[in-house]
mmCIF file of the C-alpha atoms, coordinates in Angstrom:
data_MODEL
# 
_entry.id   MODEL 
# 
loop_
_atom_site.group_PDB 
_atom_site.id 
_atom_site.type_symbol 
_atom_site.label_atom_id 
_atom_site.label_alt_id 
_atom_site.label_comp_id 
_atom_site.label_asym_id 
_atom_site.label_entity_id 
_atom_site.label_seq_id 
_atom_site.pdbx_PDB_ins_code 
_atom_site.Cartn_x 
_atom_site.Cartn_y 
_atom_site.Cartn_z 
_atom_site.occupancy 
_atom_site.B_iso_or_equiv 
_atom_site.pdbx_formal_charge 
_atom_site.auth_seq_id 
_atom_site.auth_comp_id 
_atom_site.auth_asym_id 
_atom_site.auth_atom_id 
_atom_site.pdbx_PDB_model_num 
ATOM 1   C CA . UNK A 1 1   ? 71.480 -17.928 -4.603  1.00 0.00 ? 1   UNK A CA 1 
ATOM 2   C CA . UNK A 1 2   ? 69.509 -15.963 -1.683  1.00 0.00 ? 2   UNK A CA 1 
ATOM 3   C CA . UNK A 1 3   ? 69.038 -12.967 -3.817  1.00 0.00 ? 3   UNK A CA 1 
ATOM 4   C CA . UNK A 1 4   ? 67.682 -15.157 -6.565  1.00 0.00 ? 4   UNK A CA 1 
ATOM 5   C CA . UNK A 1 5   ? 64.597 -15.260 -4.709  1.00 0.00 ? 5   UNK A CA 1 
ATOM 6   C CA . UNK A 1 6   ? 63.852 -12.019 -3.773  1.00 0.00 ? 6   UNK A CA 1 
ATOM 7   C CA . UNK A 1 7   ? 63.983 -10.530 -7.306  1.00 0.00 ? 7   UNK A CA 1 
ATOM 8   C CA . UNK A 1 8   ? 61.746 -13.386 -8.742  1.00 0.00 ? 8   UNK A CA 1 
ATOM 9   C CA . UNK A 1 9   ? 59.411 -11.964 -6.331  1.00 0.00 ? 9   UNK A CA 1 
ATOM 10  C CA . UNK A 1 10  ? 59.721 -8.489  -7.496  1.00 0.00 ? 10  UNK A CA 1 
ATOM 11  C CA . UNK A 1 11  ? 59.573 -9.677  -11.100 1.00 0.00 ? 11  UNK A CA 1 
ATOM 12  C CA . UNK A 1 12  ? 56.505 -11.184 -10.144 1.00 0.00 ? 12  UNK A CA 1 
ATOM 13  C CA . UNK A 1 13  ? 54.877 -8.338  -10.235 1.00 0.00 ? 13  UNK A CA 1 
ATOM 14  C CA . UNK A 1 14  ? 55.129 -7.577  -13.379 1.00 0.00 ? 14  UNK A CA 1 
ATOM 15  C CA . UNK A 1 15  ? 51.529 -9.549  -13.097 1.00 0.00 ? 15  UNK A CA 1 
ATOM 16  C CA . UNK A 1 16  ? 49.981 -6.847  -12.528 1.00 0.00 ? 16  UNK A CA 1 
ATOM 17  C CA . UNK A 1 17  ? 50.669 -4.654  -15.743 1.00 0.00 ? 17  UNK A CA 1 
ATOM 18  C CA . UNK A 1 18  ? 50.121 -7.332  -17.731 1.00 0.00 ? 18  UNK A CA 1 
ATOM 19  C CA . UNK A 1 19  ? 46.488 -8.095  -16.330 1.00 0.00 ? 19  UNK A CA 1 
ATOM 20  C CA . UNK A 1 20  ? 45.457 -4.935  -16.924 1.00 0.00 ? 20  UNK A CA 1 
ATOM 21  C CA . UNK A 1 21  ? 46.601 -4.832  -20.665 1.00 0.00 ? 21  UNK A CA 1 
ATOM 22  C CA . UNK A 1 22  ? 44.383 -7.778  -20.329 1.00 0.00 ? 22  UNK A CA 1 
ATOM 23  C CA . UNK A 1 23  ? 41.468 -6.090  -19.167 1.00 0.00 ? 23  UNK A CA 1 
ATOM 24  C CA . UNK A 1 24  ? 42.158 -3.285  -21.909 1.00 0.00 ? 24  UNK A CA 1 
ATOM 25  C CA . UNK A 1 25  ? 42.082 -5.636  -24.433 1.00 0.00 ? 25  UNK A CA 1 
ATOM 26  C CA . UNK A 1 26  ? 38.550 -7.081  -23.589 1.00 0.00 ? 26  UNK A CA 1 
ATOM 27  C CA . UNK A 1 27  ? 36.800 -3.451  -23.073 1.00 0.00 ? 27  UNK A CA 1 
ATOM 28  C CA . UNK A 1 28  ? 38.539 -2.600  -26.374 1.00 0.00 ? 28  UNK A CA 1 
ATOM 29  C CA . UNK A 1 29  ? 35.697 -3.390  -28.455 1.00 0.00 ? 29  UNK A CA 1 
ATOM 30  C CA . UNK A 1 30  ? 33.119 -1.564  -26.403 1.00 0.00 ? 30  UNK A CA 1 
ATOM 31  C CA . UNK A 1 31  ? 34.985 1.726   -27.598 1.00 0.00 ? 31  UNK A CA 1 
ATOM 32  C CA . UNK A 1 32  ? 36.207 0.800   -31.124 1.00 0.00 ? 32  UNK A CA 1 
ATOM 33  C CA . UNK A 1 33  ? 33.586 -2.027  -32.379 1.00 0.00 ? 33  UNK A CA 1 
ATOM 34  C CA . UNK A 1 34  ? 32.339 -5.442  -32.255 1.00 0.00 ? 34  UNK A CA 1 
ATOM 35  C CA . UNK A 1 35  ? 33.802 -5.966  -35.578 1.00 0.00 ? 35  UNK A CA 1 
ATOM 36  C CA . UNK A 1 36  ? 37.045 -7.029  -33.940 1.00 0.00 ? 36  UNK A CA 1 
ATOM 37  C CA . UNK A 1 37  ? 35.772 -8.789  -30.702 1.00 0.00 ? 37  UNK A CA 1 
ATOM 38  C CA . UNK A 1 38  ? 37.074 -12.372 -31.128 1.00 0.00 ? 38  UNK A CA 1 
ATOM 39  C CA . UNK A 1 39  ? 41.009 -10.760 -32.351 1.00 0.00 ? 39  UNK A CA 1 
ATOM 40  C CA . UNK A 1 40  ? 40.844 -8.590  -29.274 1.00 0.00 ? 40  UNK A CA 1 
ATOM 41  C CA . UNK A 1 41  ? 39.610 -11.417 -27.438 1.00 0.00 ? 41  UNK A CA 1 
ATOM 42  C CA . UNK A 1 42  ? 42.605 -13.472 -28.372 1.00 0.00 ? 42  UNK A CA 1 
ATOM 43  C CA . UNK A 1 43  ? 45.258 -10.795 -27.273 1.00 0.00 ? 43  UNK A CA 1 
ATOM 44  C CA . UNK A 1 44  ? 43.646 -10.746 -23.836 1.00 0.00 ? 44  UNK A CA 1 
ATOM 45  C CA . UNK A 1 45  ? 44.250 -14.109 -23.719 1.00 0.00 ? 45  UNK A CA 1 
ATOM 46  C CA . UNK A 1 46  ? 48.083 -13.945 -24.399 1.00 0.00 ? 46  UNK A CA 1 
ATOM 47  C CA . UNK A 1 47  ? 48.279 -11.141 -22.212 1.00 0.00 ? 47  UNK A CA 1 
ATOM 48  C CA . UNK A 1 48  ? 46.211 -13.178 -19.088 1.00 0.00 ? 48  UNK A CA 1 
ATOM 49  C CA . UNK A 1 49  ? 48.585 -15.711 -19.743 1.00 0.00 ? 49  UNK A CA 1 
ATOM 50  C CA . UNK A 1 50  ? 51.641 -13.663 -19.444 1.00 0.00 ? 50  UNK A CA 1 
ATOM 51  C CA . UNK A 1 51  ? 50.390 -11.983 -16.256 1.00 0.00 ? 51  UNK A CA 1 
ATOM 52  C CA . UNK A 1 52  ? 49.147 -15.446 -14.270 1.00 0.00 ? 52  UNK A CA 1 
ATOM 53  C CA . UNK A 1 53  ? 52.633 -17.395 -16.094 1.00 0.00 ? 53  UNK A CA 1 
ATOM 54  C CA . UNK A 1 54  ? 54.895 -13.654 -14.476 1.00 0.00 ? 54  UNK A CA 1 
ATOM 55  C CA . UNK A 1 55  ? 52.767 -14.464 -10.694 1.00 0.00 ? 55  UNK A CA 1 
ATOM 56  C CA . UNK A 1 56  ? 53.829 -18.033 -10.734 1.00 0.00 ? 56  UNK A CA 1 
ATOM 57  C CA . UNK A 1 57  ? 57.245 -16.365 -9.982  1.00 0.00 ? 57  UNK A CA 1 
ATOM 58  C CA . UNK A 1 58  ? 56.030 -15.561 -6.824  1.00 0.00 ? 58  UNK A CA 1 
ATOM 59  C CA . UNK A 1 59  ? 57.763 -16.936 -3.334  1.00 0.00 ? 59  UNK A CA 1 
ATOM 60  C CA . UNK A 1 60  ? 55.305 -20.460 -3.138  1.00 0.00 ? 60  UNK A CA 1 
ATOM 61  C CA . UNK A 1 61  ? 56.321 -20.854 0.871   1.00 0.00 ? 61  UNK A CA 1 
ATOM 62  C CA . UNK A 1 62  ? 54.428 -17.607 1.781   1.00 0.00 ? 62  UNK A CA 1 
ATOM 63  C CA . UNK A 1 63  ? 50.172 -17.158 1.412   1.00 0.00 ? 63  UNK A CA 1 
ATOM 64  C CA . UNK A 1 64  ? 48.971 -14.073 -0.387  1.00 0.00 ? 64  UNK A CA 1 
ATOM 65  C CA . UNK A 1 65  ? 45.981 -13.902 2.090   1.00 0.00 ? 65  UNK A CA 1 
ATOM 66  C CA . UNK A 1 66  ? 43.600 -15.421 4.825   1.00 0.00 ? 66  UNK A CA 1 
ATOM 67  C CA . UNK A 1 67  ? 41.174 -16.834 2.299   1.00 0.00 ? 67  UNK A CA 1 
ATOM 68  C CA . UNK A 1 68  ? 44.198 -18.508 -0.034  1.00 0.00 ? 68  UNK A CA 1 
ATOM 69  C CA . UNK A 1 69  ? 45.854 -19.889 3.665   1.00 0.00 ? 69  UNK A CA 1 
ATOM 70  C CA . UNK A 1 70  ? 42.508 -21.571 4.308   1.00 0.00 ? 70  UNK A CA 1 
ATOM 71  C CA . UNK A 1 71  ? 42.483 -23.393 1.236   1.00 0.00 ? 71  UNK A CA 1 
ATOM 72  C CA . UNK A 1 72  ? 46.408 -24.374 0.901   1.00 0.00 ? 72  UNK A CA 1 
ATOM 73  C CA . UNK A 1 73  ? 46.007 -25.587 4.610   1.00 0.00 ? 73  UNK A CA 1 
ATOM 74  C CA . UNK A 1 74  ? 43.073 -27.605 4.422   1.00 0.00 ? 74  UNK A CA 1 
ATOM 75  C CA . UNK A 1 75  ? 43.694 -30.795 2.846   1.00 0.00 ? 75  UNK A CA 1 
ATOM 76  C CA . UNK A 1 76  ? 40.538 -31.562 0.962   1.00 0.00 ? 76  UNK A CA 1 
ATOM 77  C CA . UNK A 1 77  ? 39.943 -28.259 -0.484  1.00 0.00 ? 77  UNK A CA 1 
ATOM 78  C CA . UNK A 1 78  ? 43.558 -27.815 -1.690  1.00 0.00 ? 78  UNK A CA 1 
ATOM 79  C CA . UNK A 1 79  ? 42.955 -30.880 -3.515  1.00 0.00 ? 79  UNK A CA 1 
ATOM 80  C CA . UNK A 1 80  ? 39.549 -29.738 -4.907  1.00 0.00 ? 80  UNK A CA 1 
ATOM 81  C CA . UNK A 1 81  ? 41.582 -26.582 -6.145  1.00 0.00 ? 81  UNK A CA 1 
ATOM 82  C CA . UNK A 1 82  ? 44.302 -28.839 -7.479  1.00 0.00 ? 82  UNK A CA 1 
ATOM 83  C CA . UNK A 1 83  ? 41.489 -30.313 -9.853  1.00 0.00 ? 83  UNK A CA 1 
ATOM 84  C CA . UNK A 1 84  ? 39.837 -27.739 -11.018 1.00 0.00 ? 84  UNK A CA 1 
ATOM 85  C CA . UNK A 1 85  ? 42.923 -26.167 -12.481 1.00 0.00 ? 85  UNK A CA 1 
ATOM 86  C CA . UNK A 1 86  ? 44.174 -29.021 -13.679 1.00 0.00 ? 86  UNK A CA 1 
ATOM 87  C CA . UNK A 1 87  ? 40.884 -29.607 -15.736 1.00 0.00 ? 87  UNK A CA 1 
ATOM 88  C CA . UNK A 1 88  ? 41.105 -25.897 -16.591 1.00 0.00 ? 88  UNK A CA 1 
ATOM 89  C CA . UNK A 1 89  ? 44.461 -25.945 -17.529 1.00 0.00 ? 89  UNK A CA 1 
ATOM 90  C CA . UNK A 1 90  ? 43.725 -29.390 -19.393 1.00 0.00 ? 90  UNK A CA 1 
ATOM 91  C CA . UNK A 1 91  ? 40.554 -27.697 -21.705 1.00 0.00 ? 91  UNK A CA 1 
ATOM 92  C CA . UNK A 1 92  ? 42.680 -24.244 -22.102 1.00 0.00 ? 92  UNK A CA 1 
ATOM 93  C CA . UNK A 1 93  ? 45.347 -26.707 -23.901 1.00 0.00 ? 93  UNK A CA 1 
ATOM 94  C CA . UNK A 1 94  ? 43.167 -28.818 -25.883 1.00 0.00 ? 94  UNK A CA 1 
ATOM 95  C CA . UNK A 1 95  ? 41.305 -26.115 -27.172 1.00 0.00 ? 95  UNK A CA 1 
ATOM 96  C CA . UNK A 1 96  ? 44.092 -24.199 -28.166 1.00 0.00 ? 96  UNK A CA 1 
ATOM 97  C CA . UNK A 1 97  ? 45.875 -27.088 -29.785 1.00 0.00 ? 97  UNK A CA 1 
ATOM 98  C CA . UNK A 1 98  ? 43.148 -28.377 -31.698 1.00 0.00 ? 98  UNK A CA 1 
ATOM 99  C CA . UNK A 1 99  ? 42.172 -24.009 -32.645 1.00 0.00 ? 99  UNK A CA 1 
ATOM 100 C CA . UNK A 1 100 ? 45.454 -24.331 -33.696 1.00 0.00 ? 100 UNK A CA 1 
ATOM 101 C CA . UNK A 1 101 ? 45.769 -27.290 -35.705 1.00 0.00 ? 101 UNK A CA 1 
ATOM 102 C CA . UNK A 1 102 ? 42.401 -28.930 -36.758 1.00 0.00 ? 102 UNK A CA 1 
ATOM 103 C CA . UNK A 1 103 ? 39.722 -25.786 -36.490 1.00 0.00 ? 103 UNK A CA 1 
ATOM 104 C CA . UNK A 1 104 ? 38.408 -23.976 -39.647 1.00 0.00 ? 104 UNK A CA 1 
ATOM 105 C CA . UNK A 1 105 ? 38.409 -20.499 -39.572 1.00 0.00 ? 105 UNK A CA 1 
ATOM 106 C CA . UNK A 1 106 ? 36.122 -18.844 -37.065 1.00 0.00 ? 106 UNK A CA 1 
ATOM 107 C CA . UNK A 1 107 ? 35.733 -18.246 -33.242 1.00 0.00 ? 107 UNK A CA 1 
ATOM 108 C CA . UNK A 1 108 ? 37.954 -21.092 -32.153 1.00 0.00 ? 108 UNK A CA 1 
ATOM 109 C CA . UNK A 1 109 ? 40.432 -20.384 -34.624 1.00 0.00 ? 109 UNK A CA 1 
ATOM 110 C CA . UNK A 1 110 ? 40.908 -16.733 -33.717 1.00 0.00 ? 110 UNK A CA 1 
ATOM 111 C CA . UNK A 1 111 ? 41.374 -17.388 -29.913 1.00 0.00 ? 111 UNK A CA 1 
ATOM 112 C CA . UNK A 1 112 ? 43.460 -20.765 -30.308 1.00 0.00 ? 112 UNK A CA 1 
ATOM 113 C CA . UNK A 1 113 ? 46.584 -18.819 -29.715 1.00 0.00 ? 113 UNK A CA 1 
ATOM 114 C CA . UNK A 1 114 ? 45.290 -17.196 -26.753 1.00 0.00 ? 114 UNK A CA 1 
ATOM 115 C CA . UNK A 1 115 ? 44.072 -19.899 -25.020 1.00 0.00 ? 115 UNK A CA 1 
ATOM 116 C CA . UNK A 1 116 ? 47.094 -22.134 -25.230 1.00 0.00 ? 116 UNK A CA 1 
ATOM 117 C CA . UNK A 1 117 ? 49.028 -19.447 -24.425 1.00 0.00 ? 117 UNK A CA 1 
ATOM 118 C CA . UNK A 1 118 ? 47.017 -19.315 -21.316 1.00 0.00 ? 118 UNK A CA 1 
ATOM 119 C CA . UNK A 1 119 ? 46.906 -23.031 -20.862 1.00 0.00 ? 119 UNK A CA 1 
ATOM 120 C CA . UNK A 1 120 ? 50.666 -22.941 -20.484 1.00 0.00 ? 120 UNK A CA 1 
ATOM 121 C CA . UNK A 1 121 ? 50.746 -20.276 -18.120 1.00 0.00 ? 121 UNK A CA 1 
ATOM 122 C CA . UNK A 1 122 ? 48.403 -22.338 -15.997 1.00 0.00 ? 122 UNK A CA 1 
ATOM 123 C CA . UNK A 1 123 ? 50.963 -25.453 -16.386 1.00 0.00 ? 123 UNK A CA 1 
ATOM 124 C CA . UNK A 1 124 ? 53.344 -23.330 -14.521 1.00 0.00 ? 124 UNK A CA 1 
ATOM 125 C CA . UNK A 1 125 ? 49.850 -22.204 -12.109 1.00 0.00 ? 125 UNK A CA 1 
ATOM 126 C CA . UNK A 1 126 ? 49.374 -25.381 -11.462 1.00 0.00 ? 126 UNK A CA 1 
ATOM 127 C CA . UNK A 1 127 ? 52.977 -26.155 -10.440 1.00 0.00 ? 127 UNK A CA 1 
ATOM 128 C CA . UNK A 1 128 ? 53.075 -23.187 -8.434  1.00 0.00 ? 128 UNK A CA 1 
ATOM 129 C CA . UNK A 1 129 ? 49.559 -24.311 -6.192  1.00 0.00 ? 129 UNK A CA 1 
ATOM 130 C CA . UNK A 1 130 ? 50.885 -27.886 -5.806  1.00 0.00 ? 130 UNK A CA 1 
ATOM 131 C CA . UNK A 1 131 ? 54.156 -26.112 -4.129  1.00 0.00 ? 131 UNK A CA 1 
ATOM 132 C CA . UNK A 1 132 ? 51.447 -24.093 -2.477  1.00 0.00 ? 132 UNK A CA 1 
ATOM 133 C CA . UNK A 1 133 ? 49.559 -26.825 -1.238  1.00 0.00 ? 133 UNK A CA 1 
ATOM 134 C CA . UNK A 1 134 ? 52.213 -29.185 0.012   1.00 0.00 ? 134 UNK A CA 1 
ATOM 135 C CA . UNK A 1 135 ? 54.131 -26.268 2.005   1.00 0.00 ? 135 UNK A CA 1 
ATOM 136 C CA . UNK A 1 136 ? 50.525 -25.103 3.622   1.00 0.00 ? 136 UNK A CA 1 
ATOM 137 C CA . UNK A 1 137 ? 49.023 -27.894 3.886   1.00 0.00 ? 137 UNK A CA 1 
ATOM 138 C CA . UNK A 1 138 ? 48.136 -29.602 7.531   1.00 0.00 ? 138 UNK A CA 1 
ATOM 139 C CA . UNK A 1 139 ? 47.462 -32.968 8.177   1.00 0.00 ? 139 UNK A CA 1 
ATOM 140 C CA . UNK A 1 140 ? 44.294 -34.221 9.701   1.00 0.00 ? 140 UNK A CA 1 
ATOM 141 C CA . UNK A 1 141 ? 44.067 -34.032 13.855  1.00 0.00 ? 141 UNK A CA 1 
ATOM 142 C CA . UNK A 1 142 ? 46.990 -31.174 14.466  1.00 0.00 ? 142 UNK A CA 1 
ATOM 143 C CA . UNK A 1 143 ? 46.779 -27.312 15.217  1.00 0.00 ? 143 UNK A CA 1 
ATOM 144 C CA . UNK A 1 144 ? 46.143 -24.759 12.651  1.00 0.00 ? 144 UNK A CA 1 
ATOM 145 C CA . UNK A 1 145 ? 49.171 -22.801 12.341  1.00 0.00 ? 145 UNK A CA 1 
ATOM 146 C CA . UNK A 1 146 ? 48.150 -18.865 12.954  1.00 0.00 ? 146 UNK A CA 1 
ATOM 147 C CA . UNK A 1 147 ? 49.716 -16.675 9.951   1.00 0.00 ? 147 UNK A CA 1 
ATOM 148 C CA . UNK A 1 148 ? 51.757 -13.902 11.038  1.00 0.00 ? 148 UNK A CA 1 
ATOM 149 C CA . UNK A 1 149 ? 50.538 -10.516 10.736  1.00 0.00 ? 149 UNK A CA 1 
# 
């Protein structure tokens, strides 16, 4: 089981590719047309979604950085991060289902796809930053524990 965790980390990166299929997607159209904006638009989506669901993989007992320590150790603003992607990750999946299911054809219908993809990559986000927050997180009146370099 102790090797499990390392090469979840390493798969984890895998993130990064997929971001940046992402980002081709979305510059796409500046190169080959508007024409297709919204179906390119879409596909960035899925891909997004597969890169942030791959970097929930990462190791949730260790901070990326001093600016996402900060926020994981302070109480009220890993709390104010806990909502906001819960309310993202809430309108991502609403959207998507009712793109999916209720929308005639047009923007909303061409991105639906995308966008739940993404809102169920940010279900496993979400899970990932409340593991985040309750292994970082100090309570009111003690020491701030220093990060090691």
């Amino acid at each position: 089981m102790g090797k499990v965790k390392p090469l979840f980390q390493v798969i984890s990166y895998l993130q990064y590719p997929l971001l940046l299929v992402a980002l081709g997607y979305m510059v796409y159209p500046y190169f080959a047309g508007f024409d297709r904006f919204w179906t390119s638009a879409n596909n960035a989506l899925i891909f997004a979604g597969l890169g942030v669901g791959f970097s929930t993989l990462q190791d949730t007992s260790k901070t990326q950085n001093e600016f996402s320590r900060k926020i994981w150790q302070s109480p009220r603003k890993g709390m104010a991060t806990l909502a906001m992607i819960s309310a993202t990750t809430l309108v991502f999946l609403l959207v998507g289902m009712y793109g999916l299911y209720f929308a005639r054809p047009g923007i909303i219908k061409d991105v639906s796809f995308g966008l739940l993809t993404l809102g169920l990559a940010y279900v496993g986000l979400l899970k990932a930053a409340i593991e985040m927050h309750e292994h970082h997180r100090i309570a009111p009146g003690t020491a701030e524990i220093p990060v090691a370099p």
